[in-house]
ZAMARGU-4260 file (C-alpha; in steps of 0.2 Angstrom, whole numbers, plus 5000, padded with zeros to 4 digits):
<rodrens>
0) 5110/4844/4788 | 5107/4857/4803 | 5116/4873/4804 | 5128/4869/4818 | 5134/4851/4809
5) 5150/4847/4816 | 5152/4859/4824 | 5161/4860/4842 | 5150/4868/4857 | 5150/4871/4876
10) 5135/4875/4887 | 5140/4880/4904 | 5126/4875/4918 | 5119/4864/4905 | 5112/4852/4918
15) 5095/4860/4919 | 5085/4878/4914 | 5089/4887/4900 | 5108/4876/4899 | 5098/4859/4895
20) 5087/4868/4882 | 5101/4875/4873 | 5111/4861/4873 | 5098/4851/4865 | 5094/4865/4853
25) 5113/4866/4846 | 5112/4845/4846 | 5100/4846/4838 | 5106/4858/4825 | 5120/4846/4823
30) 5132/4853/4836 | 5143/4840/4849 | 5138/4846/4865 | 5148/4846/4879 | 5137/4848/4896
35) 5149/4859/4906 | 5141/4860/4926 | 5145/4860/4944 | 5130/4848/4946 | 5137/4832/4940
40) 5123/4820/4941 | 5110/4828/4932 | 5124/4835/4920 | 5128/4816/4916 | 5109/4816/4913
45) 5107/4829/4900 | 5124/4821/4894 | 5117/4804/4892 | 5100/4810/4884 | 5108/4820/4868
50) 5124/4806/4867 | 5137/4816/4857 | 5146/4826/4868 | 5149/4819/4886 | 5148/4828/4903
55) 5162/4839/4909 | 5164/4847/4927 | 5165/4863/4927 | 5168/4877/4943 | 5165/4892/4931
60) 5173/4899/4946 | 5189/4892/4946 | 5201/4898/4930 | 5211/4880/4932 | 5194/4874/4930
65) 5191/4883/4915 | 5209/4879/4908 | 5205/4858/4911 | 5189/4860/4905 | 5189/4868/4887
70) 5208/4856/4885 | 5198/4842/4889 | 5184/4845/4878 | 5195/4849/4863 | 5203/4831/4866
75) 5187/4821/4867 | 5176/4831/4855 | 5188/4843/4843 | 5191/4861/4840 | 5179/4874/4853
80) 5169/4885/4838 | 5155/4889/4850 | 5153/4893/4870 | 5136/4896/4879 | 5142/4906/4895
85) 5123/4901/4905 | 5130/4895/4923 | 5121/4909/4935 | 5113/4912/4950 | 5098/4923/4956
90) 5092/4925/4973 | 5083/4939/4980 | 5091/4949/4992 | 5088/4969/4991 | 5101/4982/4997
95) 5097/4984/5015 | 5098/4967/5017 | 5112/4960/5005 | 5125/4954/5014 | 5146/4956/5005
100) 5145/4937/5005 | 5128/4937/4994 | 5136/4951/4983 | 5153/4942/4979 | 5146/4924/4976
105) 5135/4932/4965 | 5148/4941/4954 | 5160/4926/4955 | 5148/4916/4945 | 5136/4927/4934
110) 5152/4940/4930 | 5169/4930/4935 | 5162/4914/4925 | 5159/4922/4910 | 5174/4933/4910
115) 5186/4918/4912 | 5176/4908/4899 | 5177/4924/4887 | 5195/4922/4891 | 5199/4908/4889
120) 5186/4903/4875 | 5196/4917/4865 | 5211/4908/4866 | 5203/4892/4860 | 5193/4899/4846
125) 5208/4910/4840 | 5219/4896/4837 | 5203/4888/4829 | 5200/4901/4816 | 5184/4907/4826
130) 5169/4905/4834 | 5155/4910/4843 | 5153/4916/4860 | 5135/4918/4867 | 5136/4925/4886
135) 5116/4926/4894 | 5115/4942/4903 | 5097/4948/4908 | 5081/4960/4907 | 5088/4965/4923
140) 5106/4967/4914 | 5096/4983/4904 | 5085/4989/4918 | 5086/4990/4937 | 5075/4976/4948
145) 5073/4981/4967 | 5076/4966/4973 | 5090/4959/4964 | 5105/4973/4967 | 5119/4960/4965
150) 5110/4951/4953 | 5107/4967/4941 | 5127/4972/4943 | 5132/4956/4937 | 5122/4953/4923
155) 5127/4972/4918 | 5143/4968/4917 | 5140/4953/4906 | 5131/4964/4895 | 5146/4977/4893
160) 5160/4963/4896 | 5152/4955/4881 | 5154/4972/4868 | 5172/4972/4874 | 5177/4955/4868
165) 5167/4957/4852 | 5176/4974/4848 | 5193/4966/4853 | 5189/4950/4842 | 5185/4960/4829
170) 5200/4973/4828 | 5208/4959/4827 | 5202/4948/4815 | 5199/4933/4826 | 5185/4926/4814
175) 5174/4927/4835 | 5159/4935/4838 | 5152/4938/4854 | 5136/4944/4858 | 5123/4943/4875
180) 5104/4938/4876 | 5095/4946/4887 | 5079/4932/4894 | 5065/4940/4903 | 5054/4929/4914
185) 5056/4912/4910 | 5048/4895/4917 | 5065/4886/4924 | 5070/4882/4942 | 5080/4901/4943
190) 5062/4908/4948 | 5057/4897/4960 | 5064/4909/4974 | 5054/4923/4969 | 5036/4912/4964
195) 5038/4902/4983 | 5032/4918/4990 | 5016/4918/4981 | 5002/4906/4987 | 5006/4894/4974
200) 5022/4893/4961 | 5006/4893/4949 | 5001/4911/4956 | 5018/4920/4955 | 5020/4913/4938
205) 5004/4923/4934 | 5011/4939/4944 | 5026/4938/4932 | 5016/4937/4916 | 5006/4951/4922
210) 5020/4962/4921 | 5026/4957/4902 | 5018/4965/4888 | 5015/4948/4879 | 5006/4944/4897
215) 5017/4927/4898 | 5032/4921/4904 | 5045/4914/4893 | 5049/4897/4889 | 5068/4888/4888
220) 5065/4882/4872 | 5063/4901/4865 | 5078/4906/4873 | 5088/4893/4866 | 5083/4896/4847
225) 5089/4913/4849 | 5106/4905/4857 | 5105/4893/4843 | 5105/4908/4829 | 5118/4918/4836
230) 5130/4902/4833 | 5126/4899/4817 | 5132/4908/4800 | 5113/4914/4799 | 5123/4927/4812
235) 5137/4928/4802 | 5138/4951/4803 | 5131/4951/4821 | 5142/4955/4835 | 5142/4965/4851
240) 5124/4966/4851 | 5112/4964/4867 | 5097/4952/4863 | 5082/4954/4874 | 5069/4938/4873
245) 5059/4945/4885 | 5039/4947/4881 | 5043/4966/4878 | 5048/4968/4894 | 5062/4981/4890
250) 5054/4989/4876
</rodrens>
């Protein structure tokens, strides 16, 4: 049996990257996945692949979307026990030339979107007996990265929104723990904006592994084990911590 049997989980902007890795890590450790995305047909996709948990729209956004989203998954698939806050953005836009509108779509989804699923995937799990919440922050949530102002302020907040919840969840005895992972580099479509400046997506790939002590970028599949293990009892006395899988970038 895999550590996750049984269990209840949903991935948030499952339908590609790191989303689609985790969600077939946790199926694979036994877990009904529900692929949660704003991106419906290569969320049916991912869905269709792993079989056991069905696609959900989700406008991580909207907290009547959450609501709808986490009522329907507990109807089609059982109680919520675990909750991948991925969905994110990243697009390069440095201070002189971010614009408000760059700044607050970036926080709506990379900081609202994981504050309402906290939210509302406390409620869920409390009335559950508990659970697990896994919100992905970044290497740039820890340290600063000059072209990424919005992006480094929103995956910060994660990172401290995410020691809150596990504090309150704990005080409390809620049975929840919450922790964030912190991926460096990593081979997904989220990079493409910044590779596409290099002469090939083959070349900026290399400029980002020249700047990772490990002297490679990360792969989906290693970010998703770590995801995988912060579900399962194997983390049973870990909460509130920050996880960097990041080559040693923030060593």
């Amino acid at each position: 049996m895999g550590k996750l049997e049984n269990r209840i989980a949903l991935v948030t902007g499952a339908a590609s990257g790191i989303g689609a890795a985790t969600a077939r890590r946790l199926a694979a450790e036994g877990a009904r996945v529900a692929i949660a995305d704003i991106d419906a047909d290569r969320g049916r996709h991912i869905a269709d692949e792993l079989g056991n948990g069905g696609f959900f729209s989700l406008d991580v956004t909207s907290e009547e979307a959450w609501v709808s989203c986490i009522q329907a998954v507990e109807s089609a698939l059982g109680p919520l026990s675990i909750l991948v806050n991925n969905a994110g953005i990243s697009v390069p836009m440095p201070i002189e030339d971010a614009t408000l509108e760059h700044w607050r779509l970036t926080m709506a989804i990379n900081a609202d979107g994981v504050f309402l699923g906290c939210k509302h995937g406390v409620r869920a799990m409390k009335a559950n007996g508990g659970g697990s919440i896994i919100n992905i922050s970044s290497a740039v949530g820890i340290k600063g990265s000059p072209e990424l102002p919005a992006y480094c302020a929103s995956k910060g907040a994660v990172r401290l929104l995410t020691k809150s919840v596990a504090i309150w969840c704990a005080r409390n005895n809620y049975g929840i723990r919450c922790n964030s992972v912190h991926p460096g580099a990593v081979d997904t479509p989220i990079i493409d904006p910044f590779v596409t400046k290099a002469p090939s997506r083959e070349d900026g790939i290399k400029g980002f592994a020249a700047n990772c002590p490990m002297g490679r970028i990360g792969r989906p599949e290693e970010i998703a084990a770590t995801i995988a293990f912060l579900a399962s009892e194997d983390a049973s006395f870990i909460t509130g911590a920050e996880v960097s899988v990041d080559g040693g970038m923030t060593a």
